[in-house]
Structures are given as structure tokens and as C-alpha cells.
C-alpha positions as CSV (number, residue, x, y, z in Angstrom):
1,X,6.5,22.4,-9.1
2,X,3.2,22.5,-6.9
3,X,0.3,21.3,-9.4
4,X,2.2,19.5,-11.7
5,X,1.3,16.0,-12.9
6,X,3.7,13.2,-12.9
7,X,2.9,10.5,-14.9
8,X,3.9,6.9,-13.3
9,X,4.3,3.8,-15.3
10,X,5.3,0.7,-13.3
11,X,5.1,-2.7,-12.1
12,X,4.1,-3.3,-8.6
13,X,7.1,-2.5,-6.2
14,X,8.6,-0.3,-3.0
15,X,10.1,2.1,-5.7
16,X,6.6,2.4,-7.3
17,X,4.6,3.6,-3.9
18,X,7.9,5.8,-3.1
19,X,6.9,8.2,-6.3
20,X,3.6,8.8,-4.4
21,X,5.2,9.8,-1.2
22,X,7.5,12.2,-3.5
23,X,4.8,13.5,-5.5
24,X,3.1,14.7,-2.1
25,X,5.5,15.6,-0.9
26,X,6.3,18.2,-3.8
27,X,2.7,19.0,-3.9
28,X,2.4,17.4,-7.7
29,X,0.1,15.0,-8.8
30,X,-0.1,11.2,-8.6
31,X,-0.7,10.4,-12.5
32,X,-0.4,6.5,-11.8
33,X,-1.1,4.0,-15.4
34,X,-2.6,0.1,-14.9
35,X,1.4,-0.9,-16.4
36,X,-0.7,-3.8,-18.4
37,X,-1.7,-1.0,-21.2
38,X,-0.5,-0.7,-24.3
39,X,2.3,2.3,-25.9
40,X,-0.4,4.0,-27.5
41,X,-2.8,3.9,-24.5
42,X,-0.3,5.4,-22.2
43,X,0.5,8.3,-24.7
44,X,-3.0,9.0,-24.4
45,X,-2.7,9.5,-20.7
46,X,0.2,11.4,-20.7
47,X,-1.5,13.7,-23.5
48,X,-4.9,13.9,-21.9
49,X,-3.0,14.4,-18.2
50,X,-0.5,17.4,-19.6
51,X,2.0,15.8,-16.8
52,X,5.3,18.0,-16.7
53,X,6.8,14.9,-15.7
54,X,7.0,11.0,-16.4
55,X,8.9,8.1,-14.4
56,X,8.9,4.7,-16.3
57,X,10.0,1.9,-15.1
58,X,12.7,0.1,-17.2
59,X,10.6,-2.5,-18.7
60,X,8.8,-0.2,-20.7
61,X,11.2,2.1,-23.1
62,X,8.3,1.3,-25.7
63,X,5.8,3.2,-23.5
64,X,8.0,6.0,-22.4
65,X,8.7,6.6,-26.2
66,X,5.4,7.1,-26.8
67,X,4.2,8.9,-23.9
68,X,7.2,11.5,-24.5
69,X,6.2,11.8,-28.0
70,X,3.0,12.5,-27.5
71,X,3.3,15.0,-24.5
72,X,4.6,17.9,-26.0
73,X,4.4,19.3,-22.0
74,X,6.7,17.0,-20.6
75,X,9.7,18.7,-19.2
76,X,11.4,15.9,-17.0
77,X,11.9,11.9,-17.6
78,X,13.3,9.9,-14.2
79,X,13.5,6.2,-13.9
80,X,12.0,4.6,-10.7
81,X,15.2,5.1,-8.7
82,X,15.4,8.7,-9.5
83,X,12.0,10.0,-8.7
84,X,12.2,10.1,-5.0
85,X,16.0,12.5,-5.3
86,X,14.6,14.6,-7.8
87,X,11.0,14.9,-6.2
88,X,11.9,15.2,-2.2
89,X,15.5,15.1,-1.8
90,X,17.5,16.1,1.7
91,X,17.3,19.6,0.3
92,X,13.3,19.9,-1.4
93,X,11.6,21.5,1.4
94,X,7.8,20.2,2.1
95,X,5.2,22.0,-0.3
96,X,2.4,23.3,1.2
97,X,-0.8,22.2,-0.1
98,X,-4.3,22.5,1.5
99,X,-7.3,20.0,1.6
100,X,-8.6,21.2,-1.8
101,X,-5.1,20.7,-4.1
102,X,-5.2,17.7,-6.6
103,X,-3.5,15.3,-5.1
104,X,-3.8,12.2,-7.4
105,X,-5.0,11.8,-11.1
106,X,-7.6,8.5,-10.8
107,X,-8.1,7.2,-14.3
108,X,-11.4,6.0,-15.3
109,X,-13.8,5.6,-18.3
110,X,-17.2,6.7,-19.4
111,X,-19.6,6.5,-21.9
112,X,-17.1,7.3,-24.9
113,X,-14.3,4.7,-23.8
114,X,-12.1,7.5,-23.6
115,X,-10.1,7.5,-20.3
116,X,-11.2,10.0,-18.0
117,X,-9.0,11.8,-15.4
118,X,-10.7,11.7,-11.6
119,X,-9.6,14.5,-9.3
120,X,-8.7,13.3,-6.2
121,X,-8.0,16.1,-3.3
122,X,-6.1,15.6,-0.4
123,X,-8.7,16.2,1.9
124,X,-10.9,13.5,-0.4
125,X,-8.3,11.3,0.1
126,X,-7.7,11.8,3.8
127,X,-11.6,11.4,4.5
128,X,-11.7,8.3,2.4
129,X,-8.7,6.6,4.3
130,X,-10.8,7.1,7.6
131,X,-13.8,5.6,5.8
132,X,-12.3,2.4,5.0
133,X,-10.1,2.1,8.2
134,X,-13.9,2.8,10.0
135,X,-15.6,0.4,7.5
136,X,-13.3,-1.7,5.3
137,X,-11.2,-3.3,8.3
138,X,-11.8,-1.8,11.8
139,X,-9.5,-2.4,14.2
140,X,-6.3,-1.9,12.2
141,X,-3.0,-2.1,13.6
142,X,0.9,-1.7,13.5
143,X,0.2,-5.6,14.0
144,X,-1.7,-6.1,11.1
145,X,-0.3,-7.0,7.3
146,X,-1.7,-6.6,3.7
147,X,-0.9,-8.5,0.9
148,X,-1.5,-7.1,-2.6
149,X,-2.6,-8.7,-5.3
150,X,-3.5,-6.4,-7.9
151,X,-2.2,-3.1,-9.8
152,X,-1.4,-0.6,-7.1
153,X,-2.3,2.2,-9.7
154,X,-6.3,1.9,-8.9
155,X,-8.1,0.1,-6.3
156,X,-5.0,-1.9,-4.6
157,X,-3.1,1.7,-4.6
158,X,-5.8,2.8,-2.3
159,X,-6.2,-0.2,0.2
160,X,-2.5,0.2,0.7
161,X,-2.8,3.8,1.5
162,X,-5.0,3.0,3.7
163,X,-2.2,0.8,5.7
164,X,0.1,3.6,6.4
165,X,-1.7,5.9,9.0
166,X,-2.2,2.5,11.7
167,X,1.6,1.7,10.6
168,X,0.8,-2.0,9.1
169,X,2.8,-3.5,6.5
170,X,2.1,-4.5,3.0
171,X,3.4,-7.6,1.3
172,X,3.7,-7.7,-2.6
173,X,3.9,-10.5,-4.9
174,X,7.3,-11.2,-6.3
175,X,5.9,-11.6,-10.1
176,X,3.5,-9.2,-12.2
177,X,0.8,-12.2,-12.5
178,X,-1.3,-13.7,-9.4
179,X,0.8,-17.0,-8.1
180,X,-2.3,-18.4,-5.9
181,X,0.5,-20.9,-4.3
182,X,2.7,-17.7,-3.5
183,X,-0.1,-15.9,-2.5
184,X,-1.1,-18.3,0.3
185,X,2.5,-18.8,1.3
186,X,2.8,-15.2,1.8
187,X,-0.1,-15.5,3.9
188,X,1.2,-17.8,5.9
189,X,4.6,-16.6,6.9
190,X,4.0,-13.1,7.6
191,X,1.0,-13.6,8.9
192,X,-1.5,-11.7,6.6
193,X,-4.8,-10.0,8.1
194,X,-6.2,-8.5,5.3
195,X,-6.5,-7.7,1.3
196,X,-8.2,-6.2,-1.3
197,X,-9.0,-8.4,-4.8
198,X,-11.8,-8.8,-7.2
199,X,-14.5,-11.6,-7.2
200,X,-12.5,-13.4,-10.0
201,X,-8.7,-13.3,-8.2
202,X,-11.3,-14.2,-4.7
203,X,-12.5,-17.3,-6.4
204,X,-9.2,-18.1,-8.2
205,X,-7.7,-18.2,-4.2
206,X,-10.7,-20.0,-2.8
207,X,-10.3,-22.5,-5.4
208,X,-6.8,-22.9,-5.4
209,X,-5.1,-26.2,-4.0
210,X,-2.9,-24.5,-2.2
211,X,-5.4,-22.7,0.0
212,X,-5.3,-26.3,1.8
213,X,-1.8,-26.8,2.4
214,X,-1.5,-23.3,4.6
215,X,-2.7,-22.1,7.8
216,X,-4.7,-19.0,6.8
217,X,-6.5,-18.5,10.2
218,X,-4.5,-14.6,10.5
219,X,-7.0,-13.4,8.0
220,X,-9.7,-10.8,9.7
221,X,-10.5,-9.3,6.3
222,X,-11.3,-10.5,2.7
223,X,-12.1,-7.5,0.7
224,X,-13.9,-8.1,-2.6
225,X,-15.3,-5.0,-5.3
226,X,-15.4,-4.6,-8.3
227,X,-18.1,-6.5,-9.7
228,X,-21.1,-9.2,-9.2
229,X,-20.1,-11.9,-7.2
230,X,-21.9,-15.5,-8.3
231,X,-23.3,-16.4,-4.9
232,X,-21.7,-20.1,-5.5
233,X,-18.4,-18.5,-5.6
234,X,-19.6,-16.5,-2.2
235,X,-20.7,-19.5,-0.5
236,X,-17.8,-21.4,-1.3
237,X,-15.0,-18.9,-0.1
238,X,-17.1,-18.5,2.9
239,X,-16.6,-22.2,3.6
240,X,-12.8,-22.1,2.7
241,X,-11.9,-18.7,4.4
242,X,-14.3,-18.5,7.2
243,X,-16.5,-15.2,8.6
244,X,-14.0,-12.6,7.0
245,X,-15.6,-11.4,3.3
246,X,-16.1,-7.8,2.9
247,X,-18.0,-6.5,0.2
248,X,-17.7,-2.6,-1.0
249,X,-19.5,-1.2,-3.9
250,X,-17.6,2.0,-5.2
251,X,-15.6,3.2,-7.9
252,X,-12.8,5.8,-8.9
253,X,-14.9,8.8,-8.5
254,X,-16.0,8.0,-5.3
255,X,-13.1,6.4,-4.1
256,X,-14.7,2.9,-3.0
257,X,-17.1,4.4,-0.2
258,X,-20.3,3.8,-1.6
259,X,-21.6,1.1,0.1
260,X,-20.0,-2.0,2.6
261,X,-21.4,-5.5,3.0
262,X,-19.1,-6.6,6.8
263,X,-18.4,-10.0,7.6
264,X,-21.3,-10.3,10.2
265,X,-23.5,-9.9,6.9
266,X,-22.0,-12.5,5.2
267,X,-23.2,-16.3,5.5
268,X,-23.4,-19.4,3.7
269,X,-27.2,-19.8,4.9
270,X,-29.0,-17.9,2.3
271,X,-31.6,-17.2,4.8
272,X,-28.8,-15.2,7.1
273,X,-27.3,-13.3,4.2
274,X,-28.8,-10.2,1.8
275,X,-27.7,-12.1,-1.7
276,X,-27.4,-9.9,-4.2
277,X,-27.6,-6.8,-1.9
278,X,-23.6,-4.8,-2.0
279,X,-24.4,-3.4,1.5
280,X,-25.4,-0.3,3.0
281,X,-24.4,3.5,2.7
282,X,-21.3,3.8,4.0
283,X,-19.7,5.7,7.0
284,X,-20.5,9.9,5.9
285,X,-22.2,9.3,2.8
286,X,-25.9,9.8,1.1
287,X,-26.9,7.3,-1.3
288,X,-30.2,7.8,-3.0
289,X,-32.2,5.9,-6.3
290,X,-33.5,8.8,-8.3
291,X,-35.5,8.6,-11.3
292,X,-35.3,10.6,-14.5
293,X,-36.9,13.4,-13.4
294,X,-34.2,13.9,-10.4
295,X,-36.8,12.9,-7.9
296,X,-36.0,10.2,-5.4
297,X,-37.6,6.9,-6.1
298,X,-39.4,5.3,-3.5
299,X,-38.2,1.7,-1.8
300,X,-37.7,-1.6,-3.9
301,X,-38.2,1.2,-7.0
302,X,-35.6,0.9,-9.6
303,X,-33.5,4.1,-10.9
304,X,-29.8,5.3,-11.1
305,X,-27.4,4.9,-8.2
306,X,-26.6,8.4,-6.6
307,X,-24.4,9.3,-3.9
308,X,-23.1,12.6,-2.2
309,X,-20.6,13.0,0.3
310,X,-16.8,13.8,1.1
311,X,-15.8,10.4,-0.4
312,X,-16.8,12.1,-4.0
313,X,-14.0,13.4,-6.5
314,X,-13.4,17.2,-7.5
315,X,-14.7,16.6,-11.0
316,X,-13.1,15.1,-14.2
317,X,-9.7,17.0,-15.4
318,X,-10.8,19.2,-17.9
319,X,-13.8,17.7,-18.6
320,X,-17.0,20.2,-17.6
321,X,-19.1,18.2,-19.7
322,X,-18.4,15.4,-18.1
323,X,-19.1,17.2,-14.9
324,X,-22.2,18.6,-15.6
325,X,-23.8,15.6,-16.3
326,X,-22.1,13.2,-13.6
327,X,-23.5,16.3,-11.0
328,X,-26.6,17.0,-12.1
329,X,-29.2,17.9,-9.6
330,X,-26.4,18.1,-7.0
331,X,-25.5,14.4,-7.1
332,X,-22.7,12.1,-8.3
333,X,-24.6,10.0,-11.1
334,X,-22.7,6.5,-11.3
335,X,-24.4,5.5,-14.5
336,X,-25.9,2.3,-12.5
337,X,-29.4,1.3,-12.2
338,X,-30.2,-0.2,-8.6
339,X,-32.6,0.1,-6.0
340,X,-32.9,0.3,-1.9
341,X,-35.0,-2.1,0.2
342,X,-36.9,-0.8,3.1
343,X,-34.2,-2.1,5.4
344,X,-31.9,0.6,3.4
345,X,-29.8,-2.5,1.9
346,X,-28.8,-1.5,-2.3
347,X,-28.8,-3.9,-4.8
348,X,-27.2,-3.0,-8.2
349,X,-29.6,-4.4,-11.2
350,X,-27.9,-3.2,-14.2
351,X,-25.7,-0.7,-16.1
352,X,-27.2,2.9,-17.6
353,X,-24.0,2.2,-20.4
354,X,-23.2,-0.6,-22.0
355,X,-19.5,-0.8,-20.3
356,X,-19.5,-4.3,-18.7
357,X,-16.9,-5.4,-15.8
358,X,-14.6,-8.5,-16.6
359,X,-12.3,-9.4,-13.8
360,X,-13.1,-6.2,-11.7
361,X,-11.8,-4.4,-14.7
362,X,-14.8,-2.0,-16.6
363,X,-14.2,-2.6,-20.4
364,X,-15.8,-0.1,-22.8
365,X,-17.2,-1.4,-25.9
366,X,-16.8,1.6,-28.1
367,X,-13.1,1.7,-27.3
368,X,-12.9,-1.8,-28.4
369,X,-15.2,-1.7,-31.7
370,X,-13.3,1.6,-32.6
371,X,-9.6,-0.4,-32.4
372,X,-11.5,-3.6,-34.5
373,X,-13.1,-1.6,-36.7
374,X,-9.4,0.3,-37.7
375,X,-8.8,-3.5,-39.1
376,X,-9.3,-3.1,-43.2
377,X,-11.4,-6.1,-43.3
378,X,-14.2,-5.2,-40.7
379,X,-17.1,-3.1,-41.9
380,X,-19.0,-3.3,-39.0
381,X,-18.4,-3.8,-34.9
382,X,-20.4,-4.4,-32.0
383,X,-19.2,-5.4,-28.6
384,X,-21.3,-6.5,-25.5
385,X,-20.1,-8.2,-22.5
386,X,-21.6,-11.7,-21.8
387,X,-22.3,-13.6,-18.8
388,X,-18.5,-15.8,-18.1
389,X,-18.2,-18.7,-16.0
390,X,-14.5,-16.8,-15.2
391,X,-14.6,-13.4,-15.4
392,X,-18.2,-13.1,-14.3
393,X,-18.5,-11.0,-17.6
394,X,-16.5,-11.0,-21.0
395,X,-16.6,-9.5,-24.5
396,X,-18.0,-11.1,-27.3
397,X,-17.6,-8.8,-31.0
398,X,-20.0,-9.0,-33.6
399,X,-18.4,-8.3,-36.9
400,X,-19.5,-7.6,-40.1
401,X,-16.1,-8.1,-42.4
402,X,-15.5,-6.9,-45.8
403,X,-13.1,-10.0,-46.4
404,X,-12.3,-13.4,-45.2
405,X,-10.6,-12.9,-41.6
406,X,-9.2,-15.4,-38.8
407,X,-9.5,-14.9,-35.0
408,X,-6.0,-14.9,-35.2
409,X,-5.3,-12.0,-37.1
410,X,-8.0,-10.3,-35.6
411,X,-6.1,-10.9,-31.9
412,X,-2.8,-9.8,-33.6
413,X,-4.0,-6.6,-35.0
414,X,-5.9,-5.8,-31.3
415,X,-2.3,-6.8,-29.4
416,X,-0.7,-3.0,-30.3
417,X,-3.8,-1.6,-29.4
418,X,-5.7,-2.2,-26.2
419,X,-4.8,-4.4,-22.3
420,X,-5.7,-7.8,-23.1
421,X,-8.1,-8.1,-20.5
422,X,-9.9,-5.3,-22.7
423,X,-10.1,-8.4,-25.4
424,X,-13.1,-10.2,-26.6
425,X,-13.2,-13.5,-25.9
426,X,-14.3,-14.6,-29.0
427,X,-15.6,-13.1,-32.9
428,X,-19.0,-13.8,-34.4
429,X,-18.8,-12.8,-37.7
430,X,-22.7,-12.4,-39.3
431,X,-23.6,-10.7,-42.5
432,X,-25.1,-7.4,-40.7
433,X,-25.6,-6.0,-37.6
434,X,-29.5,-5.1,-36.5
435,X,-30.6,-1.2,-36.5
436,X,-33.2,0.8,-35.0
437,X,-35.5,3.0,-37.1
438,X,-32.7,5.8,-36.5
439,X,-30.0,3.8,-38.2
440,X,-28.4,3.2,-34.6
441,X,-27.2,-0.5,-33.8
442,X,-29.8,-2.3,-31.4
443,X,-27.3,-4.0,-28.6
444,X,-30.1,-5.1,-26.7
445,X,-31.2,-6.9,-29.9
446,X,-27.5,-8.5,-30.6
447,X,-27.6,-9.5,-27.0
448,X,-30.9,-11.3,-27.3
449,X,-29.6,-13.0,-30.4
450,X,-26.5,-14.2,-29.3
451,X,-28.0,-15.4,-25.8
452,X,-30.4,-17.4,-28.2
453,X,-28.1,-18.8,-30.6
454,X,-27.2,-22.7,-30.1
């Protein structure tokens, strides 16, 4: 039925972008899950997403168990190869839907950890796949090709939408993890012009062996978000790949079109390059640096990261709390502190929350402490991402434990519960946890100590 949600657990695949087409085509909603989470995270989706549907790919009966018993709304359950018969069969006639119908259900996080739902519209949508085609990789073609390297249920979902309307092909991995070898073979034979991928998969190719043993020279456009990218790791892919990094800052609410940083502003010459800077507004949309107050800060000022424009979501499902404070003042409120040169460049200086970004991927603390701290022998948990040599940032839990514990059991008891890219790195175990006045754990003080520590 028009409206519905139909929730979409799956690998990377044909069959897995076919479900999007058939969703549209009914006029239901995209409810697309990363396929790395856990049972009990994807029963939370379908839950919180009320989806009257779910397709699961076979790989996962463990999932669709749980999603089915936890969705008491769920009235239909296809695998992969069903969805497109059941959904837009020779006999389903086109729904119509206008520019303002949910089209796609974008999954995000705030504050709480809790998974947030990000209405995306079809006319969103179709504004934001102009924006990129205008800003991401002008020029486009039926000639062109795309290789994916990441989940197509978030970012990588979107840059291969963005293929369709100039007709260009996209070319997917043949296994769930990134094969940098495969990856650069792939570019090679069919040519590749262009991807999307996250500073750490970016470095992980530059760095690769096999980015020597291939002729790469059909890449136009390198396209890195995400997160911070080490200006080593920059300079060096620059070197290996050549003029063709693209830089967005952006995320699920606003559909990647905050800001672009092109190739021609890219260099290994420091002197030739903004470092540090993510770019400029992009193509139709307002970004601004406001201050508490709501007030716009003036240049080289420091405040939270606002935008406005047609590239911004309808509003969280459900959620008008969310809404009113992520619209406050008539402005989308990332929750990131930045500021704006006089040249109108924006440079991101740190996080209003404490969520950090491993890998591209944000990872909530609260989420994590809440799974630790469900382990009998931890009082106390604290979680704060760390600078990471790989993952450009990465967990580290402070524990207070009632009882002796070992990293190992600790890992074994989180593997049921959360991704394991949601994982700490590693446990510090000390004998209490510093508070405020208030009672409230002082992160900024665990931070301090643990930078400090030998």
C-alpha cells in the first residue's frame, strides 16, 4: 500500500537495489538496515519503523526472527527474489506519489544512541541527486562507471542513486568485506570513473600494493565523507591517485549536500590547499555558524554548524522532539561546532555530543555503555572515542567492575548486542569514574586522563 514501510535487510547486490525501485514504485518506503547489525538491533528498527513489510535476505533467518517478533505491524515477509513480483509486478499499476510523500526511511543516531528514522521525500531526494550530479561529479555520463565499496543502505545507497538518471553503471564487490586487490582490478577492467568511500577505506586503497600493479588513470572522481581526513593520508592519495579527491561534508538528514571540497581544491602543496577546511556551501543551500542565542556568528567565530535548503529531511519519524530541537530558529542544527573563514570556506572543529566517527561510521557512546553496563560485573561505563592511527577515531570504555572480568568476555557478551565496528577498541578498568558537583560523569575529565596516562 502507498505509505507503507518496508523494511530491507541485505548484503550488497542487484536484488538489494531492485527492492528500492519496487518500493517506489508502490509508493512505500525504503526502510534499508547497514546488514552488519546485530538481531536485536534490527528488531529495533523494524519496531521503531512500524514497516507493514520486511524482505531479508537469506543469510539472516536470525534477524528476520527477530524483526518479526518484535513488529507486531508486520503483515508481509518476502525474500530478496520475491520483493520486486510482489511490489511492482506486470499487473501493480504505478502509485502516484507527489514530491512531499516519504520516500525512504534514512537511519541515523542522536544524542540518546537510539536510532533515529530520517524522512526522506521524493522531491528531497530528487533535488539532492541534481546536487551531487552538479557538485559531486559533474559531467556524468552513460560512459561513466561506479564502483561501490560500502553498505548501499546509507551513504553508498545514495551515490548509486545518483548513477541512474545519466544511465552509468555501478560495479559491486563480489564479497561483503573491502578486497583492495579486487577493488583495483575492478577498476581497471571496467574502467571505473568514480566512487564514494570513507577516509579510512580511501587510505586502506591508497596504501594498498595493488594500487601499483593497475592502470587507474579512468578515475575523474574520488569521493571521501564521512569524517576527518589526516592530511598525511590526503597528501598521500593525492600522489597515488592524482587531481581527482572530492570532499563532502553532510549527513543523513541532509542527504550529503552540505558542503564540497572539488578536485581543483585539493593539492599536495599545503600552500595551494584549504587543510582542514570540508569546502564550501554547496549548490542551493545556506550554511550559517550560529551561536547559542540563534544569532549568526561572525567570520573565523566558532558556533554550531546550521544549514537550510531543499537538501534537508522532512523531520525525524515520529519524533517531534527531535524535530523541534534539530529546527529551532528555522534551521537544521547538526550538533557540530565549526566556523566560516572570510573566504566562506567551513571548517568543522568539534562535536556538540559526544558521538565520535570511526571509519565513517558515527558510534554513540550511550548506546555502547548501556549494552556494557547490562554485563553483571560492570558497575560503571564510560565511553569516548580516541584519536586512531586507523579509524581516525575509536572507542576506548572506562569501566568500573564489580568483579574480576577479561577483555574477552567482555567482547563475547557485546557480540549479541551491537555492529562490531560499534566496539571499543580496548577496556580500562579503574576503581571509579570522575563526577561533577551534579553527580554527572565528567567525559572531558576521562578524556584528559586517559590522553595523559603512559
Amino acid at each position: 500500500m502507498p505509505g507503507d514501510r518496508v523494511l530491507v535487510h541485505a548484503r550488497n547486490s542487484i536484488a538489494q537495489m531492485e527492492t528500492l525501485w519496487a518500493c517506489w514504485y508502490a509508493g512505500a518506503v525504503w526502510v534499508p538496515t547497514n546488514f552488519r547489525l546485530t538481531p536485536p538491533e534490527v528488531a529495533y528498527l523494524a519496531e521503531s519503523s512500524g514497516a507493514a513489510a520486511h524482505i531479508f535476505d537469506p543469510a539472516f533467518p536470525d534477524h528476520a526472527a527477530a524483526a518479526r517478533a518484535a513488529n507486531p505491524a508486520m503483515r508481509l515477509e518476502w525474500t530478496l527474489d520475491e520483493a520486486w513480483e510482489s511490489l511492482a509486478g506486470p499487473d501493480a499499476p504505478a502509485a502516484d506519489v507527489g514530491r512531499d510523500h516519504p520516500a525512504w526511511f534514512f537511519y541515523t543516531s542522536g544524542s540518546t544512541g537510539r536510532p533515529k528514522a530520517s524522512v526522506l521525500t521524493h522531491g528531497q531526494l530528487a533535488f539532492v541527486v541534481n546536487n551531487h550530479l552538479a557538485d559531486l561529479i559533474p559531467g556524468t555520463t552513460e560512459r561513466d562507471v561506479s564502483l561501490v565499496v560500502a553498505p548501499l543502505s546509507h551513504g553508498a545507497g545514495i551515490h548509486a542513486l545518483i548513477q541512474v538518471p545519466r544511465g552509468a553503471a555501478s560495479v559491486l564487490l563480489a564479497g561483503e568485506r573491502l578486497d583492495c586487490a579486487e577493488a583495483w582490478a575492478l577498476v581497471e577492467r571496467h574502467r571505473v570513473s568514480n566512487m564514494f568511500t570513507v577516509p579510512t577505506i580511501l587510505t586502506m586503497l591508497a596504501r594498498d600494493p595493488a594500487v601499483d600493479l593497475v592502470d587507474h588513470s579512468s578515475l575523474r572522481y574520488v569521493i571521501y565523507a564521512g569524517a576527518p581526513m589526516y592530511r598525511a593520508d590526503q597528501r598521500f592519495a593525492l600522489e597515488k591517485l592524482g587531481p581527482v579527491l572530492v570532499q563532502y561534508y553532510g549527513m543523513g538528514e541532509v542527504t550529503g549536500a552540505i558542503t564540497v571540497l572539488p578536485p581543483g581544491w585539493h593539492s599536495v602543496d599545503d600552500a595551494q590547499t584549504p587543510v582542514g577546511s570540508c569546502g564550501f556551501p554547496r549548490t542551493g543551500m545556506e550554511v550559517a555558524i550560529l551561536g547559542a542565542d540563534g544569532a549568526r556568528l561572525a567570520a573565523d567565530t566558532e558556533g554550531e554548524i546550521c544549514v537550510r535548503g531543499p537538501a534537508v529531511h522532512a523531520g525525524y519519524w515520529n519524533n517531534p522532539e527531535a524535530d523541534a530541537k534539530a529546527f529551532a530558529g528555522g534551521w537544521f542544527h547538526t550538533g557540530d561546532l565549526g566556523r566560516i573563514d572570510t573566504r566562506g570556506l567551513v571548517y568543522i572543529t568539534g562535536r556538540a555530543s559526544d558521538m565520535y566517527i570511526s571509519g565513517g561510521s558515527n558510534v554513540y557512546p550511550r548506546e555502547i555503555e548501556e549494552a556494557l553496563l547490562a554485563h553483571p560485573a560492570i558497575a560503571e561505563a564510560c565511553v569516548v572515542g580516541m584519536a586512531h592511527a586507523k579509524w581516525g577515531e575509536a572507542g576506548v570504555a572506562v569501566l568500573v567492575a564489580r568483579e574480576d572480568v577479561t577483555e574477552s568476555e567482555l567482547f563475547l557478551h557485546l557480540e549479541a548486542r551491537l555492529a562490531k565496528y560499534k566496539w571499543p577498541t580496548r577496556f580500562v578498568f579503574w576503581p571509579a569514574l570522575p563526577k561533577s558537583g551534579y553527580g554527572k560523569v565528567t567525559k572531558r575529565d576521562i578524556r584528559r586522563l586517559l590522553e595523559e596516562a603512559p
